[in-house]
LUMKOL-228144 format. One record per residue: x, y, z of N, C-alpha, C in turn; residue in three letters; residue number from 1. Coordinates in Angstrom, 3 decimals, padded with zeros to 6 digits. Layout:
REC,X,Y,Z,X,Y,Z,X,Y,Z,Ala,NUM
...
//
This chain:
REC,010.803,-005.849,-008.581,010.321,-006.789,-007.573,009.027,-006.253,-006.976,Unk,1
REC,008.367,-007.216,-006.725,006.814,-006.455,-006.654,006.172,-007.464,-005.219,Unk,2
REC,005.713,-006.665,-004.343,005.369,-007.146,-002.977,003.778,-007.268,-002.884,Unk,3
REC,003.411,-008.799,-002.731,002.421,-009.068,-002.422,001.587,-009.419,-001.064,Unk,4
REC,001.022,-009.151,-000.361,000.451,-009.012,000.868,-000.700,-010.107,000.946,Unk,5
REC,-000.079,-011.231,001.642,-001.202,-012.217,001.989,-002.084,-012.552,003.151,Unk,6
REC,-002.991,-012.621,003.627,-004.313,-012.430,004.394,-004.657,-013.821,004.767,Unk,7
REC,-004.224,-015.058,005.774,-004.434,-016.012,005.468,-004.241,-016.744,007.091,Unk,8
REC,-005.970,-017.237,007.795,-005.722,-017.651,008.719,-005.214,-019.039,009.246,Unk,9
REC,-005.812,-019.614,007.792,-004.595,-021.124,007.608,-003.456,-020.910,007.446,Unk,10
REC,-002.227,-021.531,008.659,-000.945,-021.300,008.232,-000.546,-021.977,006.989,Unk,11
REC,-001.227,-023.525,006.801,-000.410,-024.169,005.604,-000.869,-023.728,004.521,Unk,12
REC,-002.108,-022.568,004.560,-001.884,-022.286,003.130,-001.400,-021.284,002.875,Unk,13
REC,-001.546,-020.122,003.891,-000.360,-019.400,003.625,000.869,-019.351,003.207,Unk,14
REC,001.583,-020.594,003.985,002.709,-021.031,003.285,002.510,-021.136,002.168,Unk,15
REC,001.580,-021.878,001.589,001.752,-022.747,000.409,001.534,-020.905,-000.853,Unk,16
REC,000.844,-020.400,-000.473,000.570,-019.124,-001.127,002.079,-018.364,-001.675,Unk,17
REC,002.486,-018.543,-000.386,003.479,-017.338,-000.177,005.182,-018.381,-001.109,Unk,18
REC,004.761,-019.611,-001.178,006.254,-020.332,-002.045,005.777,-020.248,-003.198,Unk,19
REC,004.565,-019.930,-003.740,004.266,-020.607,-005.091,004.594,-019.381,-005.448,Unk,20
REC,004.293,-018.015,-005.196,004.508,-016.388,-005.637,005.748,-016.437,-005.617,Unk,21
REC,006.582,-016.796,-004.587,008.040,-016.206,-004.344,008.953,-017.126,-005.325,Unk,22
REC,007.921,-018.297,-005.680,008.911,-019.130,-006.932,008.554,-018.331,-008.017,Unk,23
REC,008.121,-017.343,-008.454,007.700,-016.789,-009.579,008.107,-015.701,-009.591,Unk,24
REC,008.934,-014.916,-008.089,010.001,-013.936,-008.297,009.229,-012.860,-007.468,Unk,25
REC,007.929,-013.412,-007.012,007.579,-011.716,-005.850,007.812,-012.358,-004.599,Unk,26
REC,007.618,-011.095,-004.005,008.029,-010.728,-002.529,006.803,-010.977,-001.716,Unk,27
REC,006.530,-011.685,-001.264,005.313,-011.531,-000.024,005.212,-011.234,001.652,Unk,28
REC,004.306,-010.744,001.734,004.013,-010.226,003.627,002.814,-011.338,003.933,Unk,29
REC,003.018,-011.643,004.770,001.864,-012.587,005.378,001.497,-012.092,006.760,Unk,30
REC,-000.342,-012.124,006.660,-000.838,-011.879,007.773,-001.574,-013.107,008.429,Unk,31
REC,-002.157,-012.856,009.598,-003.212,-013.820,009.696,-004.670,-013.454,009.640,Unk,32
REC,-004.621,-012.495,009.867,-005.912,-011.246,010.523,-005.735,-009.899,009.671,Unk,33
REC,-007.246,-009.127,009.273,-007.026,-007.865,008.865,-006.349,-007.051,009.548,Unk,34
REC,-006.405,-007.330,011.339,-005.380,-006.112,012.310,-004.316,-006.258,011.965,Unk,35
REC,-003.432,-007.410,011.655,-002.375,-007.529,011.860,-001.733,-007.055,009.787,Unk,36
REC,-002.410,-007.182,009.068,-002.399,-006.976,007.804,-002.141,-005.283,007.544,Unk,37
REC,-003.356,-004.605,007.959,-003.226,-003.266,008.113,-002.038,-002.443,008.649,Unk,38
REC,-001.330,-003.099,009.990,-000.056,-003.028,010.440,000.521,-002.789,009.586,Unk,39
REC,000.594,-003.882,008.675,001.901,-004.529,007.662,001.870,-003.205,006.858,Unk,40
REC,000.514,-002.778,006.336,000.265,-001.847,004.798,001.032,-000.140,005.630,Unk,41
REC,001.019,-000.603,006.931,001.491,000.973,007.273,003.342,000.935,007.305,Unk,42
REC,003.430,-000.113,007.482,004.980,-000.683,007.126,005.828,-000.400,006.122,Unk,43
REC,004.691,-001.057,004.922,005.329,-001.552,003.792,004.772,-001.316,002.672,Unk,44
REC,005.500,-001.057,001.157,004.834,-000.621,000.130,004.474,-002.412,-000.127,Unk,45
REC,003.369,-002.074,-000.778,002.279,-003.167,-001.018,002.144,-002.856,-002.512,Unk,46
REC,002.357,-003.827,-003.451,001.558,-003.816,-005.134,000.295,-004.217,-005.132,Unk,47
REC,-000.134,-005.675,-004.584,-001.289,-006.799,-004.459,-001.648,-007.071,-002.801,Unk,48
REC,-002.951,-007.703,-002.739,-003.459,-008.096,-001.623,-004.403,-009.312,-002.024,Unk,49
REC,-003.818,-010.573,-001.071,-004.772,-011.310,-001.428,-004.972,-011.883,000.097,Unk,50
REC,-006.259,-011.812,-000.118,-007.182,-012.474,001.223,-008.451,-013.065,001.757,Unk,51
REC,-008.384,-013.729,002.459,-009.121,-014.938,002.677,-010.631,-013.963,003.435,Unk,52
REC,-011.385,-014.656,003.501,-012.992,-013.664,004.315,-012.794,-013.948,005.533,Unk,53
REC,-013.184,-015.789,006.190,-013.457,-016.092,007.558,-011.935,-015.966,008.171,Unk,54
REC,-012.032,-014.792,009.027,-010.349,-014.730,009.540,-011.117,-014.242,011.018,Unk,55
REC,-010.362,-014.428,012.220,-010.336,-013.579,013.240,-010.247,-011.882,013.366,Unk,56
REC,-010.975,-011.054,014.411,-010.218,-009.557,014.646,-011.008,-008.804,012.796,Unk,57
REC,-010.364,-008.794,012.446,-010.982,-008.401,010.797,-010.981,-009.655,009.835,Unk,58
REC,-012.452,-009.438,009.340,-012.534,-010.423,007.884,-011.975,-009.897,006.900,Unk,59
REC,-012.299,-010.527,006.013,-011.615,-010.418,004.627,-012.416,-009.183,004.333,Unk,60
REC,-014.071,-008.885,004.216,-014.669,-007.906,003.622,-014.377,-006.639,004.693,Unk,61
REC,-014.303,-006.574,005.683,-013.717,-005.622,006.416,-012.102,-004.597,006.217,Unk,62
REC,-011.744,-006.092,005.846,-010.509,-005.504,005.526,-010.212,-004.745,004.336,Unk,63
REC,-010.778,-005.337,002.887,-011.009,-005.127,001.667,-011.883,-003.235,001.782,Unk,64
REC,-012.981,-003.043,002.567,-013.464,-002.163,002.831,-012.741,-001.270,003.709,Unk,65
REC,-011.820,-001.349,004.394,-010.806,-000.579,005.135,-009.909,-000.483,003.647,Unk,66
REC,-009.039,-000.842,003.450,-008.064,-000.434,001.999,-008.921,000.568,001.083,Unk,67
REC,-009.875,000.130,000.709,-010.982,000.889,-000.322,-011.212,002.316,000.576,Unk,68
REC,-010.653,002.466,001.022,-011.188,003.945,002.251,-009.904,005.153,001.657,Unk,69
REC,-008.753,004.066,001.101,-007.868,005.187,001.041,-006.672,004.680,-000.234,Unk,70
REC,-007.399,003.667,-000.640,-006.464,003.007,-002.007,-007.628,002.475,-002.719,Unk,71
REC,-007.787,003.153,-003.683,-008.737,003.214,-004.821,-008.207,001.447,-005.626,Unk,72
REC,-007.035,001.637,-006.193,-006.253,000.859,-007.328,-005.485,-000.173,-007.247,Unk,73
REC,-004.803,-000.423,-006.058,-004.251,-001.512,-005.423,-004.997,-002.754,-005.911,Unk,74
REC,-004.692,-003.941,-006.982,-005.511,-005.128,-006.702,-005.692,-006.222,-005.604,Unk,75
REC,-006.976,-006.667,-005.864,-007.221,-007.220,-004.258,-008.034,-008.666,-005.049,Unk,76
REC,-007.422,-010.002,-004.385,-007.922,-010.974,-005.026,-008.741,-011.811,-003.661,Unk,77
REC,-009.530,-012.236,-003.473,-010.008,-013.028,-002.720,-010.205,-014.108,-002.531,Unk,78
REC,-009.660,-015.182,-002.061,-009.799,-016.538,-001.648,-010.579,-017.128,-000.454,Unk,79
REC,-011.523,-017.961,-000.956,-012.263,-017.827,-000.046,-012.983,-019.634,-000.077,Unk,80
REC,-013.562,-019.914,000.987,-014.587,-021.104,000.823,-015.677,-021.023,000.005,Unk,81
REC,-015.963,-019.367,000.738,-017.447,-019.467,000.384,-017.821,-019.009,-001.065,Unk,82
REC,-018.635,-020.221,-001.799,-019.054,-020.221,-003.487,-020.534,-019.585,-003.449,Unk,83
REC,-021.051,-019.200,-002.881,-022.390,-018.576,-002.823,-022.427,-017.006,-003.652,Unk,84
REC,-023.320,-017.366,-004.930,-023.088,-015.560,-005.183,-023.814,-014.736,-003.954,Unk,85
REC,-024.064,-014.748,-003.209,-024.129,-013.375,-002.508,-022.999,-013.086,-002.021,Unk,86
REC,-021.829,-014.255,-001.254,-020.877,-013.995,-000.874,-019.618,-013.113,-001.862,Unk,87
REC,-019.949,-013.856,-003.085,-018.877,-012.992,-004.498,-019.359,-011.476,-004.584,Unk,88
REC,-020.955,-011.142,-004.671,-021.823,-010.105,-004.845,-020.632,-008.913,-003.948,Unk,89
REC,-021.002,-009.189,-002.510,-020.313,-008.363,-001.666,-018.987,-008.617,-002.097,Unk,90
REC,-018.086,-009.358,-002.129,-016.984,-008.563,-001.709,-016.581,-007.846,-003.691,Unk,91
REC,-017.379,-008.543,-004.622,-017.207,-007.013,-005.945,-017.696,-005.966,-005.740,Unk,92
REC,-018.662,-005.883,-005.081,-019.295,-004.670,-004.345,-018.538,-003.973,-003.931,Unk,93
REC,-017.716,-004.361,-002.780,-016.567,-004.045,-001.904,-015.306,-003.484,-002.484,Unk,94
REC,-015.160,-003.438,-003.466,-013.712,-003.579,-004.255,-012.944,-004.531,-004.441,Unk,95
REC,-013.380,-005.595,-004.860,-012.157,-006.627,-004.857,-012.415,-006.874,-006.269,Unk,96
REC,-010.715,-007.451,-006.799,-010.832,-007.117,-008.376,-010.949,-008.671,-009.072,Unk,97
REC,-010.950,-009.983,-008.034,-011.022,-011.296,-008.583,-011.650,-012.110,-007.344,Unk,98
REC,-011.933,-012.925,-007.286,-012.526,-014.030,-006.527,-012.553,-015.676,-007.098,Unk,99
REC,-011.284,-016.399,-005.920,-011.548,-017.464,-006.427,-011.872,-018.171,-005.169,Unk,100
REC,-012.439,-019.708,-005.590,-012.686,-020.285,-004.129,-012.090,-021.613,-004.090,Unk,101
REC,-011.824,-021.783,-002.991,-011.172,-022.847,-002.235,-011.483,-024.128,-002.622,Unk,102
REC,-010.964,-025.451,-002.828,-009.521,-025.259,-002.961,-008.785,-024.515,-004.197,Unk,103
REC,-007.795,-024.274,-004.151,-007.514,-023.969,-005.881,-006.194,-024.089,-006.015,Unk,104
REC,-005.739,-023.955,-007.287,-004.516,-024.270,-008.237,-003.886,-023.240,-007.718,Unk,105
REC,-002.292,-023.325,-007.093,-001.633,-022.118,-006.964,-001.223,-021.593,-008.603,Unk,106
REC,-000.840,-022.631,-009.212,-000.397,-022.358,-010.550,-001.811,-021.028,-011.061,Unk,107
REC,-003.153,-021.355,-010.973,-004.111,-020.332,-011.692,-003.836,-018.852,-010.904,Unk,108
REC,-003.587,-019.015,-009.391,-003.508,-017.881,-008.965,-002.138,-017.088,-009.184,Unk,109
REC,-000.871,-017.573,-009.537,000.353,-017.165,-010.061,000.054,-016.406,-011.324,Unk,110
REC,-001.015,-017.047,-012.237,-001.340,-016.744,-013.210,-002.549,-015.276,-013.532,Unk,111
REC,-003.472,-015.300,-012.203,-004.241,-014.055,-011.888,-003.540,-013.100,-011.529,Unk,112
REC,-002.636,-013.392,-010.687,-001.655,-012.074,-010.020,-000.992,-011.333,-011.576,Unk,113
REC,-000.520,-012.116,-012.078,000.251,-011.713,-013.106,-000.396,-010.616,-013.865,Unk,114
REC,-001.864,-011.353,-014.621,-002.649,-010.662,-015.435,-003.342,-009.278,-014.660,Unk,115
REC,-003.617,-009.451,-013.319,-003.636,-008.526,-012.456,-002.595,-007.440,-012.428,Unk,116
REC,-001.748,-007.607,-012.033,-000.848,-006.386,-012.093,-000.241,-005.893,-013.796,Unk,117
REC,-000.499,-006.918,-014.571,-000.149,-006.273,-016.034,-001.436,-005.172,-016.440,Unk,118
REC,-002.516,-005.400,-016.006,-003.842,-004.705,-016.245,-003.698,-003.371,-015.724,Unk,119
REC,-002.861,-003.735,-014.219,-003.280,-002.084,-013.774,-001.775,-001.379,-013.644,Unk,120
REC,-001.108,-001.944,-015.266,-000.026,-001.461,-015.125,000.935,-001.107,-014.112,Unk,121
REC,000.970,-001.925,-012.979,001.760,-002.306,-011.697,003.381,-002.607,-012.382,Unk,122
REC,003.148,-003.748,-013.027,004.457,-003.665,-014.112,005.269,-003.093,-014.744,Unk,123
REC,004.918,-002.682,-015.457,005.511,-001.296,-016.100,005.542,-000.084,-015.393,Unk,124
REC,004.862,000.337,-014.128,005.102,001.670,-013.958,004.534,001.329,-012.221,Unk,125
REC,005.254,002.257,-011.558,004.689,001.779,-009.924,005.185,003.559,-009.965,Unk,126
REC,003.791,004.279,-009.559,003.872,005.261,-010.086,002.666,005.831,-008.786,Unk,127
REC,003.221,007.687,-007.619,002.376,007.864,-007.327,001.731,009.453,-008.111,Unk,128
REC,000.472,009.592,-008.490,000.507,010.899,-009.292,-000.588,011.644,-008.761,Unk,129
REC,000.088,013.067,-008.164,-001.197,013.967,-007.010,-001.203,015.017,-008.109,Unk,130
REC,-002.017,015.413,-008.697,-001.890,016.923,-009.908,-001.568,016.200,-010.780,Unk,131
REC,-000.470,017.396,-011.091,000.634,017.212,-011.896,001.921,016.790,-011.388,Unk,132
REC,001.929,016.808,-010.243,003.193,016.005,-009.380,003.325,014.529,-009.818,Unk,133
REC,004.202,014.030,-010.033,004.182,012.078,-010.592,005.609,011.682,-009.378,Unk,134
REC,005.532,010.685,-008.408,006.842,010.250,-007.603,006.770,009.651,-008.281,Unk,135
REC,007.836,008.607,-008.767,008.546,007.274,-009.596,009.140,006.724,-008.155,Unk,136
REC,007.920,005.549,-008.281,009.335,004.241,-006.784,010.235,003.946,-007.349,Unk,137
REC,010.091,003.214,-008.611,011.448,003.133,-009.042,012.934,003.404,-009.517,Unk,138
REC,012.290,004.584,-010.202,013.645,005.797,-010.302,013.985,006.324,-009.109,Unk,139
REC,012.902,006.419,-008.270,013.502,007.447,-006.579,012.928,008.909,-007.359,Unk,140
REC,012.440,009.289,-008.095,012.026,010.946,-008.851,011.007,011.496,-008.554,Unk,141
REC,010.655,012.801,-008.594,009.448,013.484,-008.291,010.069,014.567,-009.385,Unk,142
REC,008.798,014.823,-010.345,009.068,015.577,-011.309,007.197,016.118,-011.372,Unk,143
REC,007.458,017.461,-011.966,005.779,018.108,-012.014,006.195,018.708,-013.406,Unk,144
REC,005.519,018.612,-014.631,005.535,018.659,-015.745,007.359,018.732,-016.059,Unk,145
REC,008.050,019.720,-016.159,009.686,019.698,-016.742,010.667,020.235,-015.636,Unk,146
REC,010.112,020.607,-014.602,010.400,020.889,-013.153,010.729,019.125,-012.668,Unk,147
REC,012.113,018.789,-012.085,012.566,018.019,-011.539,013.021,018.074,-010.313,Unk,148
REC,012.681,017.543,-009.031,012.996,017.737,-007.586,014.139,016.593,-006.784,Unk,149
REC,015.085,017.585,-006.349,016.264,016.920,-005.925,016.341,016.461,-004.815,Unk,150
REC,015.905,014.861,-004.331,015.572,014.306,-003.093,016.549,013.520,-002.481,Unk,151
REC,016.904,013.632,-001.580,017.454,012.191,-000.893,016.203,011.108,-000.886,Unk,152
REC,017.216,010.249,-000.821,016.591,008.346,-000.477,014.948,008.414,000.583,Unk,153
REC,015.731,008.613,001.562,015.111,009.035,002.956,013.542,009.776,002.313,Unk,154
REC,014.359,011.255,001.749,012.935,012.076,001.576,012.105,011.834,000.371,Unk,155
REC,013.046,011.446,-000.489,012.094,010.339,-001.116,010.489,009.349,-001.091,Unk,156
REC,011.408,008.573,000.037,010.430,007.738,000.818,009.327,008.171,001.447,Unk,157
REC,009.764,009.208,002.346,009.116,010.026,003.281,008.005,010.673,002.649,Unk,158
REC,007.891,011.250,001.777,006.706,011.952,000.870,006.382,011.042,000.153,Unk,159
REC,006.910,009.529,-000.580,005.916,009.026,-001.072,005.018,007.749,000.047,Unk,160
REC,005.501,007.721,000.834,004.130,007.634,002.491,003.640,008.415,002.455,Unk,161
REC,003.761,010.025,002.625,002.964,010.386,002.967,001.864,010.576,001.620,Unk,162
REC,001.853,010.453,000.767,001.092,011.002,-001.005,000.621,010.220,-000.957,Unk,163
REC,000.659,008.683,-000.658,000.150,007.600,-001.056,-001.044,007.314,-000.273,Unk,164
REC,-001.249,008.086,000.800,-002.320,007.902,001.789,-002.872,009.202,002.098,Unk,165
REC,-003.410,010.585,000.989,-003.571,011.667,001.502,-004.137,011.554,002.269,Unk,166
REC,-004.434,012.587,003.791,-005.698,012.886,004.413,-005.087,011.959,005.450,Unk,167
REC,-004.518,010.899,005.659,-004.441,009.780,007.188,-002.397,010.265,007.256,Unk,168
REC,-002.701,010.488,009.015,-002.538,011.422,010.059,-001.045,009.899,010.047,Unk,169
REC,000.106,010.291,009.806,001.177,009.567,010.389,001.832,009.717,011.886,Unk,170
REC,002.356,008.994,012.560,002.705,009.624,013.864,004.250,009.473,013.029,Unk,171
REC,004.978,010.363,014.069,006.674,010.855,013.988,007.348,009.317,014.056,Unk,172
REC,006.463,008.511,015.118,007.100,007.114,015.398,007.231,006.251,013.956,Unk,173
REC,006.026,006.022,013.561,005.746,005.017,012.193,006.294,005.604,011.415,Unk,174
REC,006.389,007.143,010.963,007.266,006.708,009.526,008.834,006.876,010.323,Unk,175
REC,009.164,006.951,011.468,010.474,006.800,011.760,010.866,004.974,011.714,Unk,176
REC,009.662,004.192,012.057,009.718,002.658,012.063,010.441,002.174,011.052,Unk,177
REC,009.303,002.991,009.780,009.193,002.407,008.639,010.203,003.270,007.633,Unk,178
REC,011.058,004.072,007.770,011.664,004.587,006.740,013.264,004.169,007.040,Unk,179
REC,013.555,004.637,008.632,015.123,004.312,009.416,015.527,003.377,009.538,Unk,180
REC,013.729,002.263,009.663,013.760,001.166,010.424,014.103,001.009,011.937,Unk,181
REC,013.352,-000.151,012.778,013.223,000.055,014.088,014.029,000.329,015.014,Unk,182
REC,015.663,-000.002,014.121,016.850,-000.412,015.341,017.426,000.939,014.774,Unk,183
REC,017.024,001.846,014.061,017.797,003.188,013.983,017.631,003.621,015.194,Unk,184
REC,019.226,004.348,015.429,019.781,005.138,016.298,019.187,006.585,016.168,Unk,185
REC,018.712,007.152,015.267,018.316,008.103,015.474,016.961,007.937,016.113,Unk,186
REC,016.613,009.251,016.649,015.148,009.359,017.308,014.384,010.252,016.267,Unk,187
REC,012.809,010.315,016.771,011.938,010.809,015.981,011.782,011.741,015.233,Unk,188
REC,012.852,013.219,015.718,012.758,014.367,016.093,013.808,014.132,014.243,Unk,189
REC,014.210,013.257,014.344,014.766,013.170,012.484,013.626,013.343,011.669,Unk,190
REC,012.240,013.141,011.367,011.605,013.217,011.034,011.139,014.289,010.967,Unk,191
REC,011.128,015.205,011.613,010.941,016.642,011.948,011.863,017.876,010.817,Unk,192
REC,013.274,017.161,010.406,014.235,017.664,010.229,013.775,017.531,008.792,Unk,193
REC,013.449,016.146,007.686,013.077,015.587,006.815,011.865,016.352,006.520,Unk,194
REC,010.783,016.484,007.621,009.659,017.309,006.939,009.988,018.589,006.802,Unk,195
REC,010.789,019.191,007.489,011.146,020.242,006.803,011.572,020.844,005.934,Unk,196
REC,012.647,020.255,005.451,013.135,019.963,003.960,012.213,020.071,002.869,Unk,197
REC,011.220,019.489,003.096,010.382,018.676,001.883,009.081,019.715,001.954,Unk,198
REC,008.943,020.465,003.201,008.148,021.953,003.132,008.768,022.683,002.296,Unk,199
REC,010.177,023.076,002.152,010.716,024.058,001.691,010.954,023.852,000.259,Unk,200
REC,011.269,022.802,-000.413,011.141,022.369,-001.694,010.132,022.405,-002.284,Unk,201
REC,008.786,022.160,-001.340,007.660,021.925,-002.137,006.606,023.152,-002.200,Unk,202
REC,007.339,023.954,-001.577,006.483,025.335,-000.691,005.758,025.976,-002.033,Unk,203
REC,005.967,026.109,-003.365,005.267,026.567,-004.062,004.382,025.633,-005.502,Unk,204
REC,004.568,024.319,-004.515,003.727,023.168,-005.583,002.431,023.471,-005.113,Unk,205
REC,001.564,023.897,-006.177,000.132,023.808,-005.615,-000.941,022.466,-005.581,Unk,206
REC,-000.266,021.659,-005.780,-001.117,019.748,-005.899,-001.256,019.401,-004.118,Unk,207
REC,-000.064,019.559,-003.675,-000.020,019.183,-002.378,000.513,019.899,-001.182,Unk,208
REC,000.226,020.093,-000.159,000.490,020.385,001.023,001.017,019.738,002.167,Unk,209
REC,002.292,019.407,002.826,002.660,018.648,004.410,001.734,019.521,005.816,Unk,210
REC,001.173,019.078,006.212,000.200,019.490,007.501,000.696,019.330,008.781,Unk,211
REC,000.773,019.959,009.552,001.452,019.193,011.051,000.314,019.069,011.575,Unk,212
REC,-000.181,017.656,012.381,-001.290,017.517,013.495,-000.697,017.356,015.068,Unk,213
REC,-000.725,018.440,015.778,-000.449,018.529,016.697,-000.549,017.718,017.894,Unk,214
REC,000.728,016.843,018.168,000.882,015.941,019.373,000.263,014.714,018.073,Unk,215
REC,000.455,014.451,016.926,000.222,013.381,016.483,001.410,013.026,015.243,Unk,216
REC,001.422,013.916,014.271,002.296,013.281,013.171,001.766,014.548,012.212,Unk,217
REC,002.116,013.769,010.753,001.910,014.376,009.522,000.780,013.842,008.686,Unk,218
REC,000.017,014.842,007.726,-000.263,014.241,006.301,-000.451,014.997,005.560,Unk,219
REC,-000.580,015.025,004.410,-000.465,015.414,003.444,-001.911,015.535,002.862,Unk,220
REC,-002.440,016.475,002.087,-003.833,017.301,002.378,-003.021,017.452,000.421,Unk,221
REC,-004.701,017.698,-000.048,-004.811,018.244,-001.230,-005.755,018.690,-001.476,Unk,222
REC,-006.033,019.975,-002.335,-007.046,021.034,-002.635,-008.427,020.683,-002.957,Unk,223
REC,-009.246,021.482,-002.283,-010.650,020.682,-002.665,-010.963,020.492,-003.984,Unk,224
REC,-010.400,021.412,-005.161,-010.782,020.959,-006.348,-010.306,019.744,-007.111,Unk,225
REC,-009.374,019.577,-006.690,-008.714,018.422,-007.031,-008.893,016.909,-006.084,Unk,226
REC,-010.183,016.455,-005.269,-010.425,015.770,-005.229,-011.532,014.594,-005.162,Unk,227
//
């Protein structure tokens, strides 16, 4: 099941976005605004992003240029009014991997997503790889060449947030939001317990490092040669 992230300050087409995907078997997040989108990406694992330019708070190229800051590969499709090549110019410039414009066929865009994520092998493999370290979302695994690492669910999760975004600073709160979920009974200080764990397992992987930022959270740092 593969989660697509929609960007869309028209509600009815959002809707209309978000039934035509979910009749075709994905999962979608809907925003209205890049602020409120970005939220979502700190939430939630994301495959695709598709989004509109003229939005409130963040545009579409703002937003597209915020993702590109710290997700290289993620595809990003753009829907938009505007048919002007300078407007297409920027946002390929920007990183975006398709551009269509308004109005359009949900059926063609069911059909871009598809060829989209078969291209960047999203399909077959949802895969994060720092070194020689590889997490598998789907198996739940972290394996570094024939060396296999024995995780809970939880810590699982927990390191592949943090890998997936080296270098940006988590607070104790968000990945407690996003891993326990909001109405967990436990408090933050679980998170504390989890990074520790995952220090001590990983204490002699040389791909990656857990960092503590003091009075803020975690991230995860990798060697200057390797980036």
């Amino acid at each position: 099941m593969f989660t697509i992230l929609i960007i869309e300050d028209n509600d009815e087409l959002r809707n209309l976005y978000s039934l035509a995907l979910r009749k075709q078997g994905y999962e979608t997040l809907s925003a209205s605004d890049g602020v409120t989108a970005s939220q979502l990406l700190e939430q939630n694992f994301v495959d695709m992003v598709i989004t509109d330019i003229m939005m409130p708070n963040m545009n579409g190229y703002e937003f597209v240029k915020y993702l590109r800051s710290f997700n290289k590969e993620i595809p990003i499709i753009i829907i938009t009014a505007r048919d002007d090549f300078s407007s297409k110019q920027e946002g390929y410039h920007l990183g975006t991997d398709d551009y269509m414009v308004k109005p359009i066929d949900v059926n063609e865009l069911c059909l871009r997503v598809e060829a989209l994520l078969r291209r960047s092998k999203i399909v077959h493999e949802r895969k994060q790889t720092i070194g020689e370290t590889v997490l598998d979302l789907d198996a739940l695994s972290v394996t570094r060449n024939d060396l296999s690492y024995d995780l809970s669910k939880k810590e699982f999760y927990l390191l592949y947030k943090l890998i997936s975004t080296p270098n940006k600073i988590h607070t104790r709160q968000q990945l407690m939001d996003e891993i326990w979920g909001v109405e967990a009974e436990s408090d933050a200080r679980t998170v504390d317990v989890h990074i520790s764990k995952l220090r001590k397992l990983f204490e002699a992987n040389p791909d990656f490092s857990i960092k503590t930022i003091r009075g803020l959270g975690y991230k995860v740092t990798i060697p200057d040669h390797m980036r």
